[in-house]
C-alpha positions as CSV (number, residue, x, y, z in Angstrom):
1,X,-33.5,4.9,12.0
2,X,-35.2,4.2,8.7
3,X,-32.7,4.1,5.9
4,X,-32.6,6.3,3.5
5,X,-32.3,4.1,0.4
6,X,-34.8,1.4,-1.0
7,X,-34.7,-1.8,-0.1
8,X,-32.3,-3.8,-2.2
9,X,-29.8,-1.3,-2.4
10,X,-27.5,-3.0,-0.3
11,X,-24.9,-2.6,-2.4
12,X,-24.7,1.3,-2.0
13,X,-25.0,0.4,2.0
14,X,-21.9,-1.9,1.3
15,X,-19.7,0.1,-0.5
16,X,-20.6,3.5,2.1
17,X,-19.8,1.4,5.0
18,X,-16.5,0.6,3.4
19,X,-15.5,4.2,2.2
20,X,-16.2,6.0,5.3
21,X,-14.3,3.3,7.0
22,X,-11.5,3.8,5.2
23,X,-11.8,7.8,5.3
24,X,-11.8,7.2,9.5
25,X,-8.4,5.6,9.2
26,X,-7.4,8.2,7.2
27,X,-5.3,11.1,8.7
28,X,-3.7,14.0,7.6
29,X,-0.2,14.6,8.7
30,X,2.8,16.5,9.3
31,X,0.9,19.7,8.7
32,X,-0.3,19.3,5.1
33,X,2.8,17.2,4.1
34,X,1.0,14.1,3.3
35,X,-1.7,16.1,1.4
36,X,-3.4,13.4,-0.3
37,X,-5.8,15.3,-3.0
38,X,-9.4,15.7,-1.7
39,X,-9.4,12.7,0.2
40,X,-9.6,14.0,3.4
41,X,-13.6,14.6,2.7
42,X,-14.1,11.3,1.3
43,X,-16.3,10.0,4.1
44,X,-18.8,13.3,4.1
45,X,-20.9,12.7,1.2
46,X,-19.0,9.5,-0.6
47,X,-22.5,8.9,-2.2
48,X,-21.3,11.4,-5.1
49,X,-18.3,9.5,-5.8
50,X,-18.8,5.7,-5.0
51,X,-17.7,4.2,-8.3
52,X,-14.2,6.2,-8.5
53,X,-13.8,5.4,-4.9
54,X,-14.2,1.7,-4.6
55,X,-12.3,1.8,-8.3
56,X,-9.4,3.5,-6.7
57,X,-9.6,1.8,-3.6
58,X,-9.2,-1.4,-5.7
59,X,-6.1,-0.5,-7.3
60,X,-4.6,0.9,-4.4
61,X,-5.0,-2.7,-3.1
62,X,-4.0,-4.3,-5.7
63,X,-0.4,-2.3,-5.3
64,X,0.4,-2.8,-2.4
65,X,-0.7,-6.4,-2.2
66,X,2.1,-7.0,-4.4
67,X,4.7,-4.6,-2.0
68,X,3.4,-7.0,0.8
69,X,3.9,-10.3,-1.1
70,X,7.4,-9.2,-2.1
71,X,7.8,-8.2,1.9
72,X,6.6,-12.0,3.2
73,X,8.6,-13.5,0.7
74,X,11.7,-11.6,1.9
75,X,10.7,-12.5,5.6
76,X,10.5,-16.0,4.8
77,X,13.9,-16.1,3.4
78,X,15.5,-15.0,6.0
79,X,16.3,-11.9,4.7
80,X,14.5,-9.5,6.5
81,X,12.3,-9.8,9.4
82,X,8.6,-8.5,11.4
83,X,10.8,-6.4,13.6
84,X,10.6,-3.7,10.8
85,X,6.8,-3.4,11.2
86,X,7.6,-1.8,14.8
87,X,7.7,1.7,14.2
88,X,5.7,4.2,12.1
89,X,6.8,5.2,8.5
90,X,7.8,8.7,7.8
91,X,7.0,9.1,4.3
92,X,8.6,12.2,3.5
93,X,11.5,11.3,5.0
94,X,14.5,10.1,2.4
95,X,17.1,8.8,4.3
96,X,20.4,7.5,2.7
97,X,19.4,3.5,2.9
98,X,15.4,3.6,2.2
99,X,17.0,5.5,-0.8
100,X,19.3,3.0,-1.8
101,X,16.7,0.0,-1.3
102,X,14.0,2.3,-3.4
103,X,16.5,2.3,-6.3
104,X,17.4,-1.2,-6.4
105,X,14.0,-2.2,-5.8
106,X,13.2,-0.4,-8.7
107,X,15.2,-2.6,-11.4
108,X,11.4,-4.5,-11.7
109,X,8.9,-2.7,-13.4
110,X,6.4,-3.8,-11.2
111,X,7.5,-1.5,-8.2
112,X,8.6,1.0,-10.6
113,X,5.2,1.6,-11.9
114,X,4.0,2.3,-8.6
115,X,2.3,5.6,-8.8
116,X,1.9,5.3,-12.3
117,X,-2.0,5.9,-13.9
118,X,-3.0,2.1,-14.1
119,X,-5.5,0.6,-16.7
120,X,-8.5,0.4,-13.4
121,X,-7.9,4.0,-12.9
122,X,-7.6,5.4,-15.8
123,X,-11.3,6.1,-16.6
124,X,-12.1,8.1,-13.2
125,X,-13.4,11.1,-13.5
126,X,-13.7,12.9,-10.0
127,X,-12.4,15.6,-7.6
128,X,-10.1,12.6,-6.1
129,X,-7.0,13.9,-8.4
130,X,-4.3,11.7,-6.7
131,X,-5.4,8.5,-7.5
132,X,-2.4,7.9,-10.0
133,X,0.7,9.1,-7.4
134,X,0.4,6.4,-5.1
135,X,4.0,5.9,-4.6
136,X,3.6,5.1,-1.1
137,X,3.8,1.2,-0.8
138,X,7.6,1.8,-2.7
139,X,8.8,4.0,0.3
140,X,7.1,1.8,2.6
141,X,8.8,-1.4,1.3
142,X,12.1,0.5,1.1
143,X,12.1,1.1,4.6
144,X,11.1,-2.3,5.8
145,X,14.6,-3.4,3.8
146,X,16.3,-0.2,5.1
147,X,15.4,-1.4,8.7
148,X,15.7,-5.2,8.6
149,X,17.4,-6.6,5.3
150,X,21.0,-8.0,6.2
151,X,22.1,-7.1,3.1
152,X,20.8,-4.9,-0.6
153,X,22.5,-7.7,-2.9
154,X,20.4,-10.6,-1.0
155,X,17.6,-8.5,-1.3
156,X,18.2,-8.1,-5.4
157,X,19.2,-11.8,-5.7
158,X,16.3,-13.1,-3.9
159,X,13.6,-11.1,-5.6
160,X,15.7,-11.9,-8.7
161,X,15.2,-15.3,-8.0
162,X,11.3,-15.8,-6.6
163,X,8.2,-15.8,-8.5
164,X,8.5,-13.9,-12.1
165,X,4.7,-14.1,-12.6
166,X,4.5,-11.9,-9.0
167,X,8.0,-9.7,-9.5
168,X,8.5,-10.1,-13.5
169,X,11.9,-10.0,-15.0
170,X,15.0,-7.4,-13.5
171,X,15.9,-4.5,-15.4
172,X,19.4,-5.5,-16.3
173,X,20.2,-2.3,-17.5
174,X,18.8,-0.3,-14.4
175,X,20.7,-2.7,-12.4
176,X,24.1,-2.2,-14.1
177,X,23.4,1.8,-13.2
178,X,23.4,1.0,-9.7
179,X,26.2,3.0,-8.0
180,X,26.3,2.2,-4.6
181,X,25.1,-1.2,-4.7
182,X,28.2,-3.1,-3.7
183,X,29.0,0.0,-0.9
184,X,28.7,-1.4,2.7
185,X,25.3,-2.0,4.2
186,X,24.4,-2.3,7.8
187,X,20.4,-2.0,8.6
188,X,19.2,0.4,10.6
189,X,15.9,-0.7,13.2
190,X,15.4,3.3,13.4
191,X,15.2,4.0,9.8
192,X,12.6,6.7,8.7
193,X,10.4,6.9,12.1
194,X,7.3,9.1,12.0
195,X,7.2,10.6,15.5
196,X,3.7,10.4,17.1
197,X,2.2,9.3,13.8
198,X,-1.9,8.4,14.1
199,X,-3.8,7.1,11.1
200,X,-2.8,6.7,7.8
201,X,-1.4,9.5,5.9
202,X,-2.7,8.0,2.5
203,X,-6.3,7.3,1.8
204,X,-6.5,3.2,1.3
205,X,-2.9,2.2,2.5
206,X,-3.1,-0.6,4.0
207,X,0.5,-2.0,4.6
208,X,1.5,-2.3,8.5
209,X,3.7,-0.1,10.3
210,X,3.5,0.9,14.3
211,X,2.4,-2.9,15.2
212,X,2.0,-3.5,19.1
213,X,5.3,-6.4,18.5
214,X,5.0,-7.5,22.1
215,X,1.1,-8.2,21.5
216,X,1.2,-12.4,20.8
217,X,-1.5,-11.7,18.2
218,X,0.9,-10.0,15.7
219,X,2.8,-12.7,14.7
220,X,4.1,-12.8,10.9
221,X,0.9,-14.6,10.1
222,X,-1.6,-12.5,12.5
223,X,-0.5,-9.5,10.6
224,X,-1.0,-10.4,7.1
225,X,-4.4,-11.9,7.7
226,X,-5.5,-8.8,8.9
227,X,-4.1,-7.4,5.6
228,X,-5.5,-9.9,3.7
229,X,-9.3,-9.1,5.4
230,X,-8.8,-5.8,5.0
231,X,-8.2,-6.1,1.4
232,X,-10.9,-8.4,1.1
233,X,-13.6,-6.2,2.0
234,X,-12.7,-3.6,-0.6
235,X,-13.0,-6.5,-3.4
236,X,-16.0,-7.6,-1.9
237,X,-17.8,-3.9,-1.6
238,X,-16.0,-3.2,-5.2
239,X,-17.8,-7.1,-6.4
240,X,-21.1,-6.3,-4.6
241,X,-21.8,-2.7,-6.2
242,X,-20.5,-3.1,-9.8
243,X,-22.2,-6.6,-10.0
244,X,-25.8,-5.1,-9.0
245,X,-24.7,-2.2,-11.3
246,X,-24.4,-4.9,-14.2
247,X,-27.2,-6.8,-13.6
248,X,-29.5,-3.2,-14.1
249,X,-28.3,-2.8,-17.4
250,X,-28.5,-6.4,-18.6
């Protein structure tokens, strides 16, 4: 079949191929509950709405690549563990320990922003309304604490003590306001499990849950290259369409 744009338009190929890629991954679920704006039609006619797709499906990335790296780095201390990646995430659920982990996790501003209108989002201008309440990767990471983490205050010290250009500086005084940080803490492998979950039930998330643990391809390192890829492709259809965009108007 003869396609239905000029040649040298690969870059509008590109970036379709990634959009209705992600939009197949995408799922609604729970009956409306993870009602993610308009996204659910974002593979029909994505032509309309390339540019506010690719920019949001940039900055999507670009959140939870730092969840992820804060995840690995935990992993790799010792502190929590692939085990956690077993299960699907129920997102609306708000169980006593993800809540505790969201609120300490949330002493550094760069998980506290999450869902917050960023400075690559905040020129879009389309029926996608949601862009900006992306709080998922912040439950997500909770839960992978809540379920493998041996303990909340080697959680806080370690992140307190890894990488301040990644994780920045700890709110002291959000930290001090912690109330149940010293209670007991005991993980819990079941924490927040979305029953019969398919797809994702936000448009661009990307973070692993339900991994296949017995399959020898998902080791630690299996599993975030296939992140990393995945991530990848969204820079290179965001790189490939605004750099053809820039050279028409040089």
């Amino acid at each position: 079949m003869d396609s239905p744009y000029p040649l040298g338009r690969t870059h509008i190929l590109t970036a379709l191929s990634l959009i209705r890629s992600e939009a197949a991954i995408f799922r609604l679920q729970g009956g409306g509950a993870y009602s993610d704006g308009d996204f659910a039609s974002a593979g029909l006619r994505p032509e309309n709405f390339i540019p506010d797709l690719l920019r949001g499906l940039l900055w999507r990335g670009r959140q939870q690549e730092n969840v992820f790296r804060c995840f690995l780095y935990l992993c790799k201390q010792g502190i929590c563990d692939i085990s956690s990646l077993g299960k699907p995430v129920h997102y609306g659920s708000n169980s006593a320990l993800s809540g505790r982990a969201r609120s300490a996790l949330r002493c550094w501003p760069v998980f506290d922003e999450l869902g917050e209108t960023g400075v690559d989002v905040a020129g879009i201008q389309s029926d996608y309304t949601n862009w900006q309440t992306f709080y998922a990767p912040l439950v997500w990471l909770s839960v992978m604490v809540a379920r493998s983490a041996r303990s909340l205050a080697d959680v806080v010290d370690a992140i307190a003590a890894g990488e301040k250009k990644v994780f920045g500086e700890m709110d002291g005084g959000r930290r001090e306001r912690l109330t149940d940080f010293d209670q007991p803490w005991s993980p819990s492998p079941d924490d927040s499990v979305a029953e019969g979950q398919v797809g994702a039930p936000y448009f661009g998330m990307m973070l692993p849950e339900g991994v296949d643990l017995a399959d020898p391809a998902n080791t630690m390192e299996g599993v975030r290259e296939r992140f990393v890829g995945r991530f990848k492709g969204v820079k290179y259809a965001y790189k490939t369409y605004f750099d053809y965009q820039q050279q028409q108007q040089s």
